[in-house]
N, C-alpha and C positions, 0 to 999 in steps of 0.2 A: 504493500500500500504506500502509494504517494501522496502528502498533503504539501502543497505549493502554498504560501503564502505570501498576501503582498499586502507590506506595509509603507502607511506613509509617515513617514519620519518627522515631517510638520504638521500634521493635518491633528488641529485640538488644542495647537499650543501645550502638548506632554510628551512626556519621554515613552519612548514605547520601548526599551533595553528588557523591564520587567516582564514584559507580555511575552519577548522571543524567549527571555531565560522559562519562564513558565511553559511555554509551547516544545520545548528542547527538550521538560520533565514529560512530556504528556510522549512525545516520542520516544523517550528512552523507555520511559514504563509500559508505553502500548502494543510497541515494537513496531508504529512504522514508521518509513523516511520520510525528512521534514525538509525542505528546501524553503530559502527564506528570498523574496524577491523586493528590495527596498525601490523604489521612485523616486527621482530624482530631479523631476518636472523638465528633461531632455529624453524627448521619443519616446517615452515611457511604453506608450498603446505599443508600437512596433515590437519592442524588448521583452515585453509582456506576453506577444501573441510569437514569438519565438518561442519564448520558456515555456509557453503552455504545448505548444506543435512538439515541442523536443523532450518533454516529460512527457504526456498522456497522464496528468497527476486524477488520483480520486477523486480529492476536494480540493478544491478553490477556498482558500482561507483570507480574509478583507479583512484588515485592523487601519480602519482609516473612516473617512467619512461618506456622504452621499459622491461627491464627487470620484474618488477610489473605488466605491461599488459600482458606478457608471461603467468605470473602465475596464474593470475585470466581466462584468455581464457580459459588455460587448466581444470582449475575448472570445465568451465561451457559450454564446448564444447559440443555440441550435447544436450545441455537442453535450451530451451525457457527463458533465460535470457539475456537482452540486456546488453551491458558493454557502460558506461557513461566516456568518459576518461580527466582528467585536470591533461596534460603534465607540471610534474613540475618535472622530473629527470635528470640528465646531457645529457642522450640522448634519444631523444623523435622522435624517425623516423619513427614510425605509427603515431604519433599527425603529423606530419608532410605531410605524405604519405594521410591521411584522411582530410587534409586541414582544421584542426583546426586552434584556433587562440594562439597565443602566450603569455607563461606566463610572465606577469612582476612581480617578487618576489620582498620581503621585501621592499619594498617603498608603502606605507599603498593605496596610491590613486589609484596606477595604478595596485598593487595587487585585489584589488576589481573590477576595471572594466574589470581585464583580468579573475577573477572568474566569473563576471558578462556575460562575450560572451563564454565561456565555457557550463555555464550552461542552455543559451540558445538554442545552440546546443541539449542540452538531453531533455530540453522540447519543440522543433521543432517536433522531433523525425523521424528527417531522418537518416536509417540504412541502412547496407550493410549485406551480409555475407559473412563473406572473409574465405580464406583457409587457414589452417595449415600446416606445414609442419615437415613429421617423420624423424629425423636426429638421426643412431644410438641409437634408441629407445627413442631421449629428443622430444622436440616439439620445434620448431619456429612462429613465427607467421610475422617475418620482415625480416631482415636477420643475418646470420650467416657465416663464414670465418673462411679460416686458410689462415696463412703467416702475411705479413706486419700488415691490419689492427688488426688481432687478437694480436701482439704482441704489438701493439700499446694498447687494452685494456689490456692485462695483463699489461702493465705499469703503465697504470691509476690503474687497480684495486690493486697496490703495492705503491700508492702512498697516501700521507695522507692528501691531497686533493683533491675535486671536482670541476667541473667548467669547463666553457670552454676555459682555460688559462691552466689548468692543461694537459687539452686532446691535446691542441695546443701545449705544452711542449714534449707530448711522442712522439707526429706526427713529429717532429722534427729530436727529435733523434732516431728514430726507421727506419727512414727514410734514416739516413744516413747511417746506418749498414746490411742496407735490402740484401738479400740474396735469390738467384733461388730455386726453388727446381723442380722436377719430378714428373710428374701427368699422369693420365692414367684414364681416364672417360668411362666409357661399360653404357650405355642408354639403354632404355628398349628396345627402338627399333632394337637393336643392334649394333648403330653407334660408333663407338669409335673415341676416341680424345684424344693426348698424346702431351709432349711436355714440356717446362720449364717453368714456372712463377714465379711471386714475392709474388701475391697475387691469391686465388680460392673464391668468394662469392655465397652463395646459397640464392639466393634474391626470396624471395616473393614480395615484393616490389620494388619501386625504386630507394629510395635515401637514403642514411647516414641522422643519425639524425641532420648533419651540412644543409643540405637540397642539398649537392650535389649528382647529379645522379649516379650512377653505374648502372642503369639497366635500361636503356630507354624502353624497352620491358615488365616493370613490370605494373603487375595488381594481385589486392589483391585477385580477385573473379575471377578468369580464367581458375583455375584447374590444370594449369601449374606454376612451377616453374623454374627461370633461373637460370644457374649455367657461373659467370660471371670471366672468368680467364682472369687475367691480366699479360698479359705476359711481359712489359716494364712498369715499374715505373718511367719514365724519368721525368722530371720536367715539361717537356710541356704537357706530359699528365694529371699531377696533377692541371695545372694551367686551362684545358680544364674541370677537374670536376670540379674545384672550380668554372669556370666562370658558371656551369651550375645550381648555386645558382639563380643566377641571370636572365640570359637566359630563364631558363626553357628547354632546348636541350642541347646534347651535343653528339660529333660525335666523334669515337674512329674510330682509325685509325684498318684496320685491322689485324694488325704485333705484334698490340699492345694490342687491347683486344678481345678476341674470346667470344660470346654469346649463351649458348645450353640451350633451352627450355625444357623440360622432366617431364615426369609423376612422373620418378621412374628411378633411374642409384646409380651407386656404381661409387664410387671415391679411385683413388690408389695413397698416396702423399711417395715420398722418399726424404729426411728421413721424418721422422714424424714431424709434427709442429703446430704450440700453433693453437688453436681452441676456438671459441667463435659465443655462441647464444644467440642472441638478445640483446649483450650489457653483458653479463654474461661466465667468462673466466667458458671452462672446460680442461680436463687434453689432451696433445697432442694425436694427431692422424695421424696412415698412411694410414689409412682405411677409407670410412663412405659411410652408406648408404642411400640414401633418397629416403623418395614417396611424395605424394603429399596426401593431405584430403580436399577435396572439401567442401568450404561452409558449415565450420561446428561453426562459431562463430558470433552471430550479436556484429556490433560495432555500434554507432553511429558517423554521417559525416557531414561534412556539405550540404548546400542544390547542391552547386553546383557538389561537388564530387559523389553523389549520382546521380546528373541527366548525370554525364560522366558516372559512371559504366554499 
């Protein structure tokens, strides 16, 4: 047995030395070989889909964040490799979305028993296979945006810290500068939808990796993906996704955010604006295409997630 893992070395703002020394105990005691694959943020995807073509490993092991599961999904999309995930990046909204359990970094005791319920999860071995999603030829796998929250991650990704103090800092001030734009949605079925917003999310899932909801309609293995336009950013609406941390529900008013389920639709934004998949800024857009890929990645879940799907 082969377990291939790839970690990212800055993803969380923590050291991850603990997790491999922990992963190297779980090898020696289980007996099988552990290959460790660091990133480096040069060709990583390329380096990546080498090491996986040149092992054939069992499991796919991810100790990083949404963006690092991106990359190994796509890896290993449509091949019989399960992915083992220990959410330790600033935002972890498929750890999340998959009802794992949460990491406690750099404090020795509780870093160990939150590696310890992690990796009980992958040797449970309860999986799903959830869908992808084709965005302008990238991949998603959680979700992706333009408007407010993307320009919220470009903040972060221009700032020279991590954390979630850091992200609560952009949310702030991006917040207070947030600005409408023009949308125009053509769906496969040929429904169209047009109008102003602040913020457009193309959710496979449900919730931000804060764990609040945007997309009460989200399911990872459905075949569909929602496209979640938020048309007022008012404060009482932000205060309604934050309380759905806790909740577990949360009710948008209808004025205020509109929900289109879709196979497959083109999106028309004016003017163009910052854009972001899965946690990872790309260059703006007034264009984008999406479809859906059904069930093309196993992840591992927990027991309860799995017996919801």
């Amino acid at each position: 047995m082969i377990y291939l893992v790839v970690i990212n070395p800055v993803s969380g703002d923590s050291n991850k030395k603990s997790l491999t020394y922990f992963l190297q105990e779980q090898a020696q005691s289980k007996g099988f070989d552990l290959e460790i694959f660091e990133t480096t943020g040069n060709n990583d995807y390329a380096k990546l889909e080498e090491k996986v073509e040149s092992l054939n490993p069992d499991k796919l092991l991810v100790a990083g964040g949404d963006g690092t599961l991106l990359m190994a999904a796509e890896v290993v999309k449509g091949k019989n490799i399960p992915i083992g995930l220990f959410p330790v990046g600033s935002a972890n909204g498929m750890a999340a979305e998959l009802d794992l359990p949460t990491m406690m970094l750099n404090i020795p005791i509780l870093d160990q028993q939150s590696f310890k319920r992690a990796w009980r999860i992958i040797e449970e071995g309860h999986s799903v296979k959830v869908d992808m999603v084709r965005i302008n030829g990238e991949y998603s796998i959680h979700l992706a945006d333009v408007g407010l929250n993307a320009e919220i991650v470009k903040g972060f990704d221009e700032s020279d810290s991590r954390g979630f103090a850091t992200y609560a800092h952009q949310f702030f001030q991006k917040y207070t500068s947030k600005k409408a734009f023009s949308y125009l949605v053509r769906a496969d079925d040929g429904r169209l939808y047009s109008g102003k917003a602040y913020m457009l999310s193309i959710a496979n899932a449900r919730m931000f990796g804060t764990g609040a909801i945007i997309n009460p309609r989200g399911n990872v293995s459905d075949g569909t993906v929602e496209l979640c336009v938020i048309k007022q950013a008012s404060a009482l609406s932000i205060l309604k996704s934050a309380g759905s941390i806790i909740t577990g529900n949360v009710e948008y008013d209808a004025d205020q955010v509109e929900i289109i389920s879709v196979q497959q639709a083109t999106i028309e934004l004016d003017p163009a604006q910052s854009f972001q998949i899965d946690g990872e800024l790309q260059k703006p857009v007034s264009k984008i295409d999406v479809s859906i890929l059904p069930s093309v990645v196993e992840v591992y879940c927990s027991e309860d997630f799995k017996n919801q799907a």
